[in-house]
ZAMARSE-782903 format. One record per residue (C-alpha): x, y, z. Coordinates in steps of 0.1 Angstrom, whole numbers, padded with zeros to 4 digits, always signed. Example, Ala and Ser with C-alpha at 12.3 -4.5 7.8 and 13.67 -1.06 7.14 Angstrom:
2
+0123-0045+0078/+0137-0011+0071/
This chain:
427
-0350+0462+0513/-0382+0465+0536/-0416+0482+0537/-0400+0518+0543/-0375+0523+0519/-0392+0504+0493/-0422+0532+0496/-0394+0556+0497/-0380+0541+0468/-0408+0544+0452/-0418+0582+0459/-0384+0591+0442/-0393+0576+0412/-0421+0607+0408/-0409+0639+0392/-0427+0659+0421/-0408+0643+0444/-0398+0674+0472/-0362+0657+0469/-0353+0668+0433/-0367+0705+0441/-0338+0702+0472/-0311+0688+0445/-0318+0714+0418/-0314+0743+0447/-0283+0719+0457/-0274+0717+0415/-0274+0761+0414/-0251+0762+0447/-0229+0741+0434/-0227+0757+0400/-0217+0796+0417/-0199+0781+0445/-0156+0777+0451/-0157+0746+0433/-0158+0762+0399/-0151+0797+0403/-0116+0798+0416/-0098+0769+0404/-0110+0770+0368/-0106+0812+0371/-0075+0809+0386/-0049+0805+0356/-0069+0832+0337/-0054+0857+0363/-0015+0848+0362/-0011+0870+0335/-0030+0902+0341/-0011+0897+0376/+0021+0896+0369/+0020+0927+0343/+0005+0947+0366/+0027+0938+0400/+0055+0919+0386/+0047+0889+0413/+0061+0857+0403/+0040+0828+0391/+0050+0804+0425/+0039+0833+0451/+0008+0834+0429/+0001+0797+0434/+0012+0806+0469/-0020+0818+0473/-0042+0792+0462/-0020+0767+0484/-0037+0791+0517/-0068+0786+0508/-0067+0755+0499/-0048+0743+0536/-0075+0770+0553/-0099+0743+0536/-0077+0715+0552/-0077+0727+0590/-0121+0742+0589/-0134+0717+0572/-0141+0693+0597/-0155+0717+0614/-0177+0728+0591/-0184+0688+0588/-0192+0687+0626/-0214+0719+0622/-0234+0701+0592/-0241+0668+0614/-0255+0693+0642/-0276+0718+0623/-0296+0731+0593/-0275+0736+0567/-0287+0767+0555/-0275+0783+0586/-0239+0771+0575/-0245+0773+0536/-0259+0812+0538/-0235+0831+0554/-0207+0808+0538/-0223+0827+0505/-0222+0860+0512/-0186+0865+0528/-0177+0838+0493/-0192+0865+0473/-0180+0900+0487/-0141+0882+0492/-0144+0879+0457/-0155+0911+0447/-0126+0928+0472/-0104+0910+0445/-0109+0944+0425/-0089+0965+0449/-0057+0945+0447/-0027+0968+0450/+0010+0957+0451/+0014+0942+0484/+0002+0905+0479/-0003+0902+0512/-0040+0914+0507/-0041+0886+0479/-0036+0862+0507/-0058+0875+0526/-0081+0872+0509/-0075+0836+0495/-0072+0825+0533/-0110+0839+0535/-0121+0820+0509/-0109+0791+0523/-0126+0797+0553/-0157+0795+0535/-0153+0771+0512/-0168+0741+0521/-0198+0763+0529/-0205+0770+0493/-0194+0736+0473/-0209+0702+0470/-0192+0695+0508/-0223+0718+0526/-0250+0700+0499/-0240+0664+0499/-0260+0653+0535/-0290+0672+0528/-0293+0656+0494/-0288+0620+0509/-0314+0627+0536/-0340+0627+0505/-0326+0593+0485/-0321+0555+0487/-0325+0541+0454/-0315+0570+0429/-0289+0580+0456/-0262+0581+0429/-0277+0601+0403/-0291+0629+0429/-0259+0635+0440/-0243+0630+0401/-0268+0659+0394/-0258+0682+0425/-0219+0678+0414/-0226+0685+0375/-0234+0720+0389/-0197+0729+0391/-0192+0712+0357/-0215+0738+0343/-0206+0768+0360/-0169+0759+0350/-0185+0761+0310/-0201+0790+0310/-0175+0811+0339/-0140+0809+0322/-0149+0824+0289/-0174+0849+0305/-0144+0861+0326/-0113+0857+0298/-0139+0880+0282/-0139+0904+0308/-0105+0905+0314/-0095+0915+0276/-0121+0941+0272/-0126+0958+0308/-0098+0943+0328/-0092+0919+0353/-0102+0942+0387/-0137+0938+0366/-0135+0907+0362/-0129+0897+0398/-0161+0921+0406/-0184+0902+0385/-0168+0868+0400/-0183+0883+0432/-0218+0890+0417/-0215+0855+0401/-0211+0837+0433/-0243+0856+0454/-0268+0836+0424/-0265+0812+0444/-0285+0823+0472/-0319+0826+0467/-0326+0788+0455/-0304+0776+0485/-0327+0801+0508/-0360+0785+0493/-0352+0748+0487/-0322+0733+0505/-0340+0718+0534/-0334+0685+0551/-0360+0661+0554/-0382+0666+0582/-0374+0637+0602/-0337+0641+0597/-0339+0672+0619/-0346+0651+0646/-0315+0636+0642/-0291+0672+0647/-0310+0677+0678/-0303+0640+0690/-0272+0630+0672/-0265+0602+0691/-0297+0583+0669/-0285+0582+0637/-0274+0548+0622/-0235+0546+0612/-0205+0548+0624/-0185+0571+0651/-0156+0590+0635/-0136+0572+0658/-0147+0539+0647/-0144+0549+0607/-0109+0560+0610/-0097+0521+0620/-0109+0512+0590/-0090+0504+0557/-0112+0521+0536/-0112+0558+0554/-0078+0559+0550/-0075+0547+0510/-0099+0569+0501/-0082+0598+0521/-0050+0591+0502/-0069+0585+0467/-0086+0623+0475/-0049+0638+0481/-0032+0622+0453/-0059+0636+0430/-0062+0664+0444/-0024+0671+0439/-0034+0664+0397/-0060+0684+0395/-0053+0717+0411/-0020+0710+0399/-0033+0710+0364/-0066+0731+0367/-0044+0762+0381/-0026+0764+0353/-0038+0752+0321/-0048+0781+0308/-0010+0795+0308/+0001+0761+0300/-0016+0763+0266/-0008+0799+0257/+0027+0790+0264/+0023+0763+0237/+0010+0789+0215/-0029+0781+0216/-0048+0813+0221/-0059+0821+0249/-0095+0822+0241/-0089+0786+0231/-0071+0779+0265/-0103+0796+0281/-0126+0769+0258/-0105+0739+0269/-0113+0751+0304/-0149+0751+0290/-0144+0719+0275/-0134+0703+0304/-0161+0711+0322/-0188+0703+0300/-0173+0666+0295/-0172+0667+0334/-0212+0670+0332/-0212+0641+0312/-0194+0622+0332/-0207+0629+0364/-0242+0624+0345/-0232+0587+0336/-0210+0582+0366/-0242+0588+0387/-0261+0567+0367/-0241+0540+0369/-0230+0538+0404/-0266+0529+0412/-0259+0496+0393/-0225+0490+0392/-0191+0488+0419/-0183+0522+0427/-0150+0517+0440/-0142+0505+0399/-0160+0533+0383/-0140+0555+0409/-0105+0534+0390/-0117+0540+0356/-0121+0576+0363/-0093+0586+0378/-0074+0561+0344/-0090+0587+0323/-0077+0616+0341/-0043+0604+0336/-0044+0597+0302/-0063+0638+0296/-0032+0646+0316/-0009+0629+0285/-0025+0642+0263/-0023+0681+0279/+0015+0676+0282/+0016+0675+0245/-0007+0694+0231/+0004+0716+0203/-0029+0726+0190/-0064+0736+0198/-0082+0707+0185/-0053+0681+0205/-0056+0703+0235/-0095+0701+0232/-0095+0665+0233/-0075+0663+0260/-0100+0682+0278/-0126+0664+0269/-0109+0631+0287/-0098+0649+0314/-0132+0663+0321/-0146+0629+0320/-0119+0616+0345/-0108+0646+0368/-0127+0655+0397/-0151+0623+0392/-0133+0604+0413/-0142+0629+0441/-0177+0626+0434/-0176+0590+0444/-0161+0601+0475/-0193+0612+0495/-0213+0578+0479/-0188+0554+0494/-0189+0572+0526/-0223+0570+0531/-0222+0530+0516/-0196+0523+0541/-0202+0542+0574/-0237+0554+0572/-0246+0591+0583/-0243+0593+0617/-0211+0617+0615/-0211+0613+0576/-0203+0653+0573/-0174+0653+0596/-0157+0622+0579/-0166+0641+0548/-0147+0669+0560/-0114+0647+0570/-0116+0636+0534/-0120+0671+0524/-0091+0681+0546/-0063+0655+0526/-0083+0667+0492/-0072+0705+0503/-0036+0690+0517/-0032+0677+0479/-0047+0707+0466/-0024+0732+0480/+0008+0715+0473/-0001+0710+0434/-0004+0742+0421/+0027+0752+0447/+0050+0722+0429/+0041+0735+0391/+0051+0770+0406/+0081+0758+0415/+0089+0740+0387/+0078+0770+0359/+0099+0790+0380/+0132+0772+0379/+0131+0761+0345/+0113+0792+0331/+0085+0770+0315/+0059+0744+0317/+0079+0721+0305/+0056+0687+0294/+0078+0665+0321/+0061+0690+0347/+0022+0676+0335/+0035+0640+0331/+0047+0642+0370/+0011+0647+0374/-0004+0624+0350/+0016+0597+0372/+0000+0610+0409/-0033+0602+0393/-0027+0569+0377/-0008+0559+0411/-0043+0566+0425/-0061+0548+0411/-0037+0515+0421/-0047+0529+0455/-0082+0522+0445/-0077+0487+0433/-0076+0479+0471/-0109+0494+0478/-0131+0461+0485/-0164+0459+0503/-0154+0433+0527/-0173+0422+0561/-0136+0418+0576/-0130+0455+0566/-0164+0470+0575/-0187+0457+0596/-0213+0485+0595/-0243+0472+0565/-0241+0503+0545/-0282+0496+0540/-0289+0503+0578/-0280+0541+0565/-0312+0543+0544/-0337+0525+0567/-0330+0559+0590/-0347+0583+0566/-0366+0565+0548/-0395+0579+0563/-0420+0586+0528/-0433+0618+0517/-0467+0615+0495/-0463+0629+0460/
């Protein structure tokens, strides 16, 4: 470590650090943004939609499949917008066309091809809203607590996925669900005031979108003949394909084993509070530990929440299962952006974040489309339908046995990243 980045080191250590003022704007972003308000919302709506259109369960799911492959074709263009300029100018308007899509969820009539619609906006603006937009500017501001910053900016959607699901479930039973999307779409504008007065890059990172060409890491073109890009592309799809799979319809899942469905709404809750956790200690210890095995263990435990889901024939089983699954699911992802930046520095670190985002949303789509399919045919959610999932996640995490920091692999020093913007800031 030399002079600059152990002074910048240093400066992060000090609660008036500017940086953690950026990751707690970052933190409240993340909490209202697509991350947790429309996959853990999602299953709450199957019901209320179906009784009032009579539109079958897959061309629901249909639905979130187009936003999530609208997320797949823009994101690396919102990437290569990120690398060139302020993120607030993305982030912003991302926010406001998030929030009033949303909110034109309450004038839904019969023909679901305003649902689409709508869903293929919200993919548009996805990545403008979630931890995708947040993740460089964070980095710009940390070396040594690198980890936890970021651990802190993802436990946003772990929180918003607490208190969100039951605030809504509510709303559906006692003013309906056209209410309930309208108050998804005041939800999602809190989001932008903190990011208008504290997301900021560090100053002499915004010399680097006006001359792009001087930031330390690798070309695009150079990370994708690597090993690791495309592991950890295929690690993001295959858990990607779990989760939504599982997220999107866990609520019904439960009901249908005869949980309530203010339960099912608190195992939503559940999971996301044990994702805060998680992402808490993940953070912490990816600072000290090999990320590529913390990103195994994770994606173990998500498997085994999985299990446990498949089976669950009450609300304190079902709760547990949560709880694991919220540990595991989704944390894997978190890793995502910290061995991106460890292996190819930050030169085009938001685009190549966007490829990976682009096979998370190919996996994404097809999930909650196969569970559609299969509820459809049999006429349940049959527990073979959550162990097919349970299995895509433990097979990923094989995949990420063969993640290996190796000189032959990567011959880009991840450390070269930091000496870029470790410029220090006095306290």
């Amino acid at each position: 470590m030399n002079e600059t980045t152990t002074r910048q080191a240093a400066n992060e250590s000090s609660r008036h650090y500017v940086g953690w003022s950026v990751v707690a704007g970052a933190f409240t972003g993340v909490m209202v943004s697509f991350a947790p308000i429309v996959p853990y919302t999602f299953s709450l709506f199957l019901n209320p939609l179906h009784a009032a259109f009579g539109w079958k369960r897959e061309a629901i799911g249909g639905t979130f499949a187009v936003a999530a492959i609208t997320v797949a074709l823009v994101s690396p263009g919102i990437g290569l917008l990120l690398d060139r300029f302020p993120p607030r100018r993305i982030i912003l308007p991302s926010i406001l066309i998030f929030a009033l899509a949303l909110a034109s969820l309450s004038r839904l009539g019969p023909n679901i091809r305003q649902f689409y619609f709508t869903f293929f906006v919200l993919g548009l603006v996805a990545n403008g809203t979630a931890q995708f937009a947040y993740a460089r500017t964070v980095l710009s501001w940390f070396y040594k607590h690198r980890g936890l910053a970021l651990a802190v900016v993802l436990t946003g959607s772990g929180v918003g996925s607490i208190f969100i699901p039951p605030l809504i479930q509510r709303t559906i039973v006692h003013h309906g669900w056209r209410s309930a999307y309208l108050l998804l779409g005041g939800i999602a504008l809190l989001g932008l005031p903190l990011t208008a007065l504290l997301v900021r890059s560090r100053p002499d990172t915004v010399v680097a979108h006006k001359d792009h060409s001087s930031a330390d890491g690798m070309t695009v073109a150079a990370a994708l003949r690597t090993g690791p890009f495309w592991i950890l592309a295929c690690i993001i799809m295959l858990s990607a394909f779990s989760e939504n799979g599982l997220v999107t319809n866990v609520a019904a899942v439960l009901t249908e084993h005869r949980i309530l469905a203010q339960n099912a709404a608190l195992a939503l809750s559940v999971r996301g509070g044990a994702g805060i956790i998680g992402r808490l200690c993940i953070g912490f210890l990816i600072d000290r530990f090999s990320p590529q095995r913390i990103q195994t263990f994770v994606l173990l435990l998500s498997a085994v929440g999985a299990l446990i889901l498949a089976f669950a024939g009450t609300s304190p089983v079902a709760l547990i299962g949560a709880a694991i699954l919220g540990v595991g699911l989704g944390s894997e992802a978190d890793v995502a952006p910290y061995l991106l930046a460890h292996y190819f520095g930050r030169r085009d670190f938001s685009e190549m974040y966007g490829l990976t985002w682009t096979a998370y949303a190919i996996g994404g789509a097809t999930g909650p489309m196969a569970i559609g399919h299969w509820y459809d045919r049999a006429g349940s959610y049959q527990p073979r339908f959550i162990v097919y999932l349970a299995c895509v996640a433990f097979a990923a995490a094989v995949m990420s046995l063969f993640l290996r920091r190796s000189r032959k692999q990567i011959s880009y020093d991840p450390g070269i990243m930091t000496s870029a913007v470790a410029i220090p800031l006095e306290d």
